[in-house]
C-alpha positions in Angstrom: 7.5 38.6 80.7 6.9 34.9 80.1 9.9 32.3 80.6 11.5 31.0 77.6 11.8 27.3 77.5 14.1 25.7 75.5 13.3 22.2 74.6 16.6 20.3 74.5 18.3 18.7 71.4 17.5 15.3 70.0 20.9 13.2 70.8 22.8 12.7 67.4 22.6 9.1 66.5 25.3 7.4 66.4 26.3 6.3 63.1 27.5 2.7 64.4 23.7 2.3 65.5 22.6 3.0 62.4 20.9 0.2 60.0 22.2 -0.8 57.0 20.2 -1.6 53.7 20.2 -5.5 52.9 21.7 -4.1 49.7 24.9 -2.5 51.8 24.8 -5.3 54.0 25.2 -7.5 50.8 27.8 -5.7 49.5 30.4 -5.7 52.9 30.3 -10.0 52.6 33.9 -11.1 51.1 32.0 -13.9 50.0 29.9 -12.1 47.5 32.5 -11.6 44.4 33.2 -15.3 44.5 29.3 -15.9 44.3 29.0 -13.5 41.5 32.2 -15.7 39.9 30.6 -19.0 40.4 27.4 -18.2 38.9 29.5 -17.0 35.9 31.5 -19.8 35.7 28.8 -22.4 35.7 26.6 -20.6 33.3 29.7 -20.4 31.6 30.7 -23.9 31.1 26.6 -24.9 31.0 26.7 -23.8 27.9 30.1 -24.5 26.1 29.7 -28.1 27.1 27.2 -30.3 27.7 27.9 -32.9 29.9 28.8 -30.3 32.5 25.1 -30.8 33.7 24.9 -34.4 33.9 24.4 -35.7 37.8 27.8 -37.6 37.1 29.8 -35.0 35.8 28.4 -32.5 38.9 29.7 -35.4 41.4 32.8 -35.3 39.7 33.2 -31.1 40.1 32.5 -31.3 43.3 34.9 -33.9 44.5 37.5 -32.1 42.5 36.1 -28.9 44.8 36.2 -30.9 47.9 40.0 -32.4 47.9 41.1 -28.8 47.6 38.2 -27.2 49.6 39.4 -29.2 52.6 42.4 -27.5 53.2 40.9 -24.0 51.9 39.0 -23.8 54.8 41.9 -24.1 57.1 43.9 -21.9 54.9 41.1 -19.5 54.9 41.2 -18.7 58.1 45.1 -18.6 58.6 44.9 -15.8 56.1 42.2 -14.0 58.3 44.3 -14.1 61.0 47.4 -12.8 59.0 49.5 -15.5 58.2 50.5 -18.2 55.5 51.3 -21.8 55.4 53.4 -23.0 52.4 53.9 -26.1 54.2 50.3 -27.0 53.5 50.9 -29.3 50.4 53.5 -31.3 51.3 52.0 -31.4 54.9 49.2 -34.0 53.1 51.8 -35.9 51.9 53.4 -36.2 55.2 50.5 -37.0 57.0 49.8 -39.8 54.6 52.8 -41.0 54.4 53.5 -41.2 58.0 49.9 -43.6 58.4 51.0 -45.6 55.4 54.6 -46.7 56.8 54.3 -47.2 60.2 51.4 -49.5 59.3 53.0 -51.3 57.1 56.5 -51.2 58.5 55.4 -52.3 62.0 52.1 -54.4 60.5 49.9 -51.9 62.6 46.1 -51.9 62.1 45.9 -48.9 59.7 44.1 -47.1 62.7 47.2 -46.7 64.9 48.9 -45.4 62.1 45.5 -43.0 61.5 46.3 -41.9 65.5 49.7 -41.6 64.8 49.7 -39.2 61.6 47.0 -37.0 63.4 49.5 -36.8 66.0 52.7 -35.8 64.0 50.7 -33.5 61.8 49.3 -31.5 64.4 52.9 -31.3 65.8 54.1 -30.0 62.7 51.4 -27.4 62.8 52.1 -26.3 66.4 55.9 -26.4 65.4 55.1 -23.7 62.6 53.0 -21.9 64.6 55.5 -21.9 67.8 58.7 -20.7 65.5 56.9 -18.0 64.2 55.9 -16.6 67.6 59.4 -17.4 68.8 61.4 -15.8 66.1 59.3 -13.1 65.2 60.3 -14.0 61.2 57.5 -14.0 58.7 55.4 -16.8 58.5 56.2 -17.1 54.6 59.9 -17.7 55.4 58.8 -20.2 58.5 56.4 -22.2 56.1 58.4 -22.2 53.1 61.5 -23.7 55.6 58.8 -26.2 56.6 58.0 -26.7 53.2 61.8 -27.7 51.9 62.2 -29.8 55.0 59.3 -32.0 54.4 59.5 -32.1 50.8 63.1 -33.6 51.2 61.6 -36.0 54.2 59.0 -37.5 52.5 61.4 -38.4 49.3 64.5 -39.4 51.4 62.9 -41.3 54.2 60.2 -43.1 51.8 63.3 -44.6 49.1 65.4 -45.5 52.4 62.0 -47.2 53.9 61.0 -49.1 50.7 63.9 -48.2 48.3 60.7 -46.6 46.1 59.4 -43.3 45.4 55.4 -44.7 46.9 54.9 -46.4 49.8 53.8 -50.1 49.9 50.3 -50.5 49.1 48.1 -50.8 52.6 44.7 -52.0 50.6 44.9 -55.7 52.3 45.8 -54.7 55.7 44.0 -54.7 58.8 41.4 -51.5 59.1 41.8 -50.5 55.5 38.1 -51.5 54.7 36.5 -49.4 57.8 39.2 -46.5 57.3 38.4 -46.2 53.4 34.8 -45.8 54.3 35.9 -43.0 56.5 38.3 -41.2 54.7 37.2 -42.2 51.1 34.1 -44.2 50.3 31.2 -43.1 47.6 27.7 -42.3 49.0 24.8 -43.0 46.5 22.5 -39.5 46.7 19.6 -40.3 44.4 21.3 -42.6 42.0 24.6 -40.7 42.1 28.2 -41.4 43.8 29.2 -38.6 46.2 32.7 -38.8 47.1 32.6 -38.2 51.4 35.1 -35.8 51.0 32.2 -33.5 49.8 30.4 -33.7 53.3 33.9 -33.8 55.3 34.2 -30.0 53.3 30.7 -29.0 54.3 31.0 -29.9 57.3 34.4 -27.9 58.2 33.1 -25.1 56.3 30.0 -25.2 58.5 32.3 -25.4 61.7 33.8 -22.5 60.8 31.9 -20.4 59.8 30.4 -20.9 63.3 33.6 -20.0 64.9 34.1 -17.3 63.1 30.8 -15.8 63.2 29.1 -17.0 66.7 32.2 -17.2 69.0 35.1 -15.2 70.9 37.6 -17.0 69.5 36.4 -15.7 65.9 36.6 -12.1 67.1 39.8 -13.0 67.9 41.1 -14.5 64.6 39.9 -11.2 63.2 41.9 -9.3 65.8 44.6 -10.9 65.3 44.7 -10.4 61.5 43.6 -6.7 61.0 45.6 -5.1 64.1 47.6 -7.6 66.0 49.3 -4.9 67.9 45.5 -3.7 69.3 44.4 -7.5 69.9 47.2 -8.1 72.2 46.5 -4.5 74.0 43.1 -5.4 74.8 43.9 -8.6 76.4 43.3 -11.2 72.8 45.9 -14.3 73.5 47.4 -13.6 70.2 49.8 -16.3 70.0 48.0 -19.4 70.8 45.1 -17.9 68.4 47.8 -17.9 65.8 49.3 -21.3 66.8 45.4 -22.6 67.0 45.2 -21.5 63.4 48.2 -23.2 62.0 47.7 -26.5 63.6 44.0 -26.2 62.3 46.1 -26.1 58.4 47.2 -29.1 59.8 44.4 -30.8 61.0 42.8 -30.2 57.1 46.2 -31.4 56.0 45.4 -34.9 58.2 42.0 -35.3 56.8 43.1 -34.8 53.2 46.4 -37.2 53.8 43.6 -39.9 54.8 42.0 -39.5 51.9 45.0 -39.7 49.9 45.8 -42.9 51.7 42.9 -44.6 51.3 41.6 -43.5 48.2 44.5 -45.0 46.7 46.1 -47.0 48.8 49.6 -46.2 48.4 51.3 -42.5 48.5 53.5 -40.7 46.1 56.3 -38.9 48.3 56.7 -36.3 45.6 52.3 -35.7 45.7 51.5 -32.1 47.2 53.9 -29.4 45.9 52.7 -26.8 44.5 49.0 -27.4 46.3 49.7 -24.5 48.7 49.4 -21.9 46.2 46.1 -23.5 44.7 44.6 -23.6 48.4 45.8 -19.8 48.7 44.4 -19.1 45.7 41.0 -20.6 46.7 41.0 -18.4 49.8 41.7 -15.2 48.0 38.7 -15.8 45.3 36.6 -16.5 48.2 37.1 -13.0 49.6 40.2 -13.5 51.5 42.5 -10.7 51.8 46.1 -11.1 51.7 47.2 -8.5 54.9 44.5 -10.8 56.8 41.7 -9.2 59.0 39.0 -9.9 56.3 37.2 -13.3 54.6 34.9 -15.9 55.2 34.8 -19.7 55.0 32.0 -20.0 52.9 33.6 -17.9 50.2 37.1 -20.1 50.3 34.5 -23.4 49.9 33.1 -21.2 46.6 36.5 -20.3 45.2 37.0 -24.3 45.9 33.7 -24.9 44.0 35.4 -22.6 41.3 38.1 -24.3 41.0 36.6 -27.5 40.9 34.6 -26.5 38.0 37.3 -25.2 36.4 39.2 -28.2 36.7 36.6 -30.6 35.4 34.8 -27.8 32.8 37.8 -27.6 30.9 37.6 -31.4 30.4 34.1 -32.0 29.7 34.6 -29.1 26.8 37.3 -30.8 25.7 39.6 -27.9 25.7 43.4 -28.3 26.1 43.9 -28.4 29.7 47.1 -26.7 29.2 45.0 -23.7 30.0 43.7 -24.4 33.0 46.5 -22.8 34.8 45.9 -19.6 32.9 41.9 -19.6 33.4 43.0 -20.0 36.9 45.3 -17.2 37.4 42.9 -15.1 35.0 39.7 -15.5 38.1 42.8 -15.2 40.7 43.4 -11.3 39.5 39.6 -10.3 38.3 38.5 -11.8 41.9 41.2 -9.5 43.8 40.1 -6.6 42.2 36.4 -7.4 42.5 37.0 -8.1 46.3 38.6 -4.4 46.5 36.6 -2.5 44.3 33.9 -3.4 46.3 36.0 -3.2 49.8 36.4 -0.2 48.9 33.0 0.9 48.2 31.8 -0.3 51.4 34.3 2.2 53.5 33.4 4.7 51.7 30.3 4.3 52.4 30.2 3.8 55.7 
């Protein structure tokens, strides 16, 4: 009798190995609801008002994009790695504030007082970021403490300083000419004024993106935010990543403040409340969940972009702007459900 061979089995693949279609691939990007949202938007308001599309009027949407994109992006990935900051507003008042009187109290150049807020603002950051590892609370409640406390500072220490609610105006000191071409100057781009704030926000966004997508330290962030308790087992430094990620709120909170100094030259200490929630807000239309572990830069800079041409849209209708707020909250909820539906979709999928 002849032997019997028995040829042996093909391997199964493993499904991890497996390629996705473009169209899947698509589909898992948190940025891609926002995308959908913006291209709405702007067809949108293209066509119930007309200046919308003028040169000028696109300038003006996306500096309105940009002061708010700036701290999205910091926000943005705070949220991917699991935690808030409701500090975040008033932190760009503080930072401003903090520039504005010491160089005007002490007759500074305006760059020591630059140096000087970068310093105190990152403290602040690494303060939120330290009492939240050390006390195990929620960073809501750590943030919102922040929050009060520097609310209160920038009021009671800027009346007992000037014995006003602004600070003095720094426009005729020493390094406010090469500091507002920093922080706040217009670029002419073919004829039309670009605020600089619009390239500080591409450039973070671009920065990011690369740390999140090219480095360890994004795996990390991701970690940190979908399974903390994992992260740490497999040797991820979970609290400095989280401490990183707050004082990198505060760094976007520094570069806004400067902005907010020289763009005007004198500060409001009541400016910034009630900015946290709008940055938040940016975030979650761009893709970012709120129990962290999932989102992207690029889609908090679109849900920026969103907002900015919500902001100005409104406006160049010539609607009541009393609505903005609602229009706002409106894209908040249809872009959470968008970013689970599809979420959701994906898994399934998978």
């Amino acid at each position: 009798m002849g032997q019997v061979v028995v040829e042996p089995s093909a391997p199964a693949a493993d499904e991890r190995l497996a390629r996705r279609s473009w169209a899947r691939r698509l589909l898992a990007r948190p940025e891609l609801g926002a995308l959908l949202g913006a291209v709405a938007v702007f067809v949108f308001f293209s066509l119930v008002a007309d200046a919308f599309l003028r040169a000028e009027s696109f300038s003006t949407v996306l500096y309105a994009g940009s002061t708010f994109g700036i701290m999205a992006v910091g926000v943005s990935l705070l949220m991917i790695g699991g935690e808030f900051d409701l500090s975040a507003g008033v932190m760009v008042t503080t930072s401003a504030l903090v520039a504005a009187l010491v160089s005007y109290q002490l007759t500074l150049n305006l760059w020591v007082g630059v140096a000087l807020s970068l310093v105190v603002t990152l403290a602040l950051g690494y303060l939120n970021g330290l009492l939240y590892i050390k006390t195990g609370l929620p960073s809501f409640i750590i943030t919102l403490a922040t929050f009060f406390m520097l609310a209160g500072g920038n009021l009671g220490v800027t009346k007992a300083v000037t014995g006003n609610v602004a600070s003095d105006s720094v426009r005729d000191m020493d390094g406010f000419s090469s500091a507002r071409a920093v922080f706040a100057s217009d670029l002419d781009i073919g004829g039309v004024n670009v605020n600089i704030t619009v390239f500080w926000w591409l450039l973070l966004v671009a920065v990011a993106t690369w740390i999140l997508l090219r480095t360890r330290i994004g795996n990390w962030i991701f970690a940190v935010g979908g399974a903390p308790a994992s992260a740490r087992a497999v040797g991820v430094p979970v609290d400095r990543v989280k401490i990183g990620l707050f004082m990198g709120v505060a760094f976007c909170s520094w570069l806004s403040g400067m902005h907010l100094v020289f763009a005007f030259a004198t500060v409001q200490s009541g400016e910034g409340v009630g900015n946290e929630f709008f940055y938040i807000i940016c975030a979650v239309i761009g893709g970012c969940l709120l129990t962290g572990g999932y989102g992207s830069a690029v889609g908090a800079a679109i849900g920026a972009f969103i907002f900015g041409m919500t902001n100005k849209g409104i406006v160049y209708a010539e609607w009541n702007p009393d609505w903005f707020k609602f229009f706002l909250g409106a894209m908040l909820l249809v872009a959470t459900v968008v970013n689970l539906v599809v979420r959701r979709r994906v898994e399934r999928a998978r």
